[in-house]
N, C-alpha and C positions, 0 to 999 in steps of 0.2 A: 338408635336406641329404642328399645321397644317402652310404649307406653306404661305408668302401672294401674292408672285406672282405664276400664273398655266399658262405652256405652255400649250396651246388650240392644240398644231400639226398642226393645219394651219397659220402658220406665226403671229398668234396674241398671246398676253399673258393677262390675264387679272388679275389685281391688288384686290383683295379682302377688302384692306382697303377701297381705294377709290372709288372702284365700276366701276373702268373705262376698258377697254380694248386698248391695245396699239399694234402698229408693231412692231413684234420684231425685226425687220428691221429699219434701218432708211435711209434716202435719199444714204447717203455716202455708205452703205450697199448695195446700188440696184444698184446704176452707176458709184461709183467709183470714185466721183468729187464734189466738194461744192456749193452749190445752191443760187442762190438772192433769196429774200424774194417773188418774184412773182413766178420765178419756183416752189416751194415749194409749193404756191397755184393750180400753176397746177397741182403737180403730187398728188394733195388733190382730185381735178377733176378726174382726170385720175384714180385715186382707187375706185372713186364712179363708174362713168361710167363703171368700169369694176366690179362691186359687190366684192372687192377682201374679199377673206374668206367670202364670202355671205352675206356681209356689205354694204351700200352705202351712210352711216351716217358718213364717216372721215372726220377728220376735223385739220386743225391746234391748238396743245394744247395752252391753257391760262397758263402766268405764273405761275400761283398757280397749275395748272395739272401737268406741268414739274420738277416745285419743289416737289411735292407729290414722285415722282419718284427717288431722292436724299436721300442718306443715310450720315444724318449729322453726325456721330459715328463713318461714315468711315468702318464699318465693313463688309460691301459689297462691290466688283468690280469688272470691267473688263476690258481692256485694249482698249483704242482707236488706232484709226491708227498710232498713233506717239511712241504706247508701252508708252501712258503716260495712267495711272487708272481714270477713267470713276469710283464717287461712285454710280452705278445702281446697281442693282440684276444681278448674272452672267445665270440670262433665258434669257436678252436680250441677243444679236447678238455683240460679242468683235469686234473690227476693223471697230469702226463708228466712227461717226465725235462726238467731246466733247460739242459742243453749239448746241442748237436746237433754231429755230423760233419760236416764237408765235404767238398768234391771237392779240399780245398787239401792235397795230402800234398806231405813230401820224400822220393822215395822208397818205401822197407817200410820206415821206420824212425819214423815222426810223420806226423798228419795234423792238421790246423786244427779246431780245436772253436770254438763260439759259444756264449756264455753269455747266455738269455733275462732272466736275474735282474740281471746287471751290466751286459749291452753289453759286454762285453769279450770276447777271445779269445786265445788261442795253441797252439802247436803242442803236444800229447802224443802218446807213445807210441802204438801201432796196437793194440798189445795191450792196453791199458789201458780197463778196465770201469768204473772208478770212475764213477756216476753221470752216462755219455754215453748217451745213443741218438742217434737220424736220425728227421728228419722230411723222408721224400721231397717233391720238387718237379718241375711239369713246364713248358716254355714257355719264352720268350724274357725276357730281365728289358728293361723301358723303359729305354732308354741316358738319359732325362732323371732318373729315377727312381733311377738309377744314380750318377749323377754329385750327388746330391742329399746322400749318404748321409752321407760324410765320412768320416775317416781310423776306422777299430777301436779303441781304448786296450785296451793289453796286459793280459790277465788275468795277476795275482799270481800266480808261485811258475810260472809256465809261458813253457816257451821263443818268444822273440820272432824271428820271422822276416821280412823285406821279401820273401823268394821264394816263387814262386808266390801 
């Protein structure tokens, strides 16, 4: 059986269900420290401006991208910084950060995080470090792959939003 994620050997992997291409890196992976929701836009800049892997289309993923990337079966993982399981593909990069940012904000006031360990998400604060980074992504998501996904269940203790 053919695999669904292919290490590219230049720091990218690309997801064959979904059509997307991801870093196999993520924020926590590069500096070693958890990002607010504008760093995260920078260092979205800062990969364009440098073509990284001869790219210059990254972008912060949507939450339906980041969920694409979650294994609800649990039969896949890899160990975040805290040696707590991350359910990804173990082609990503172990010893990242468990939430990523999205492109889902209301506003400057909260942006949509995804948790790799629960499946879960909701809206925090923009300025809020607590244990987020971004794993950029580049590409089109498969509208089949899309529609595949199913509803988010609200992560505990964070605000629930239908918009955006």
């Amino acid at each position: 059986m053919e695999e669904r994620f292919v290490d590219n050997g230049d720091g990218t992997v690309t997801d064959r269900k979904s059509k997307l291409m991801w870093m196999q890196d993520d924020s926590y992976n590069l500096f070693r420290r958890f990002l607010v929701y504008n760093a995260a836009k920078k260092l979205m800049a800062k990969m364009n401006e440098e073509s990284f892997a001869g790219h210059s289309d990254w972008r912060v993923p949507s939450k339906e991208e980041a969920h694409s990337l979650y294994y609800r079966e649990k039969e896949k993982s890899i160990m975040d910084k805290y040696e707590m399981a991350l359910y990804i593909d173990p082609v990503f990069t172990a010893g990242c950060g468990y939430d990523t940012w999205t492109s889902n904000s209301r506003g400057r006031i909260t942006a949509y995080v995804f948790s790799f360990a629960s499946g879960t998400g909701g809206h925090k604060e923009v300025d809020d470090t607590l244990d987020t980074s971004v794993r950029l992504v580049r590409g089109t998501m498969d509208e089949t792959a899309k529609a595949a996904l199913g509803k988010i269940p609200p992560k505990r203790g964070m605000m629930i939003s239908e918009q955006r």
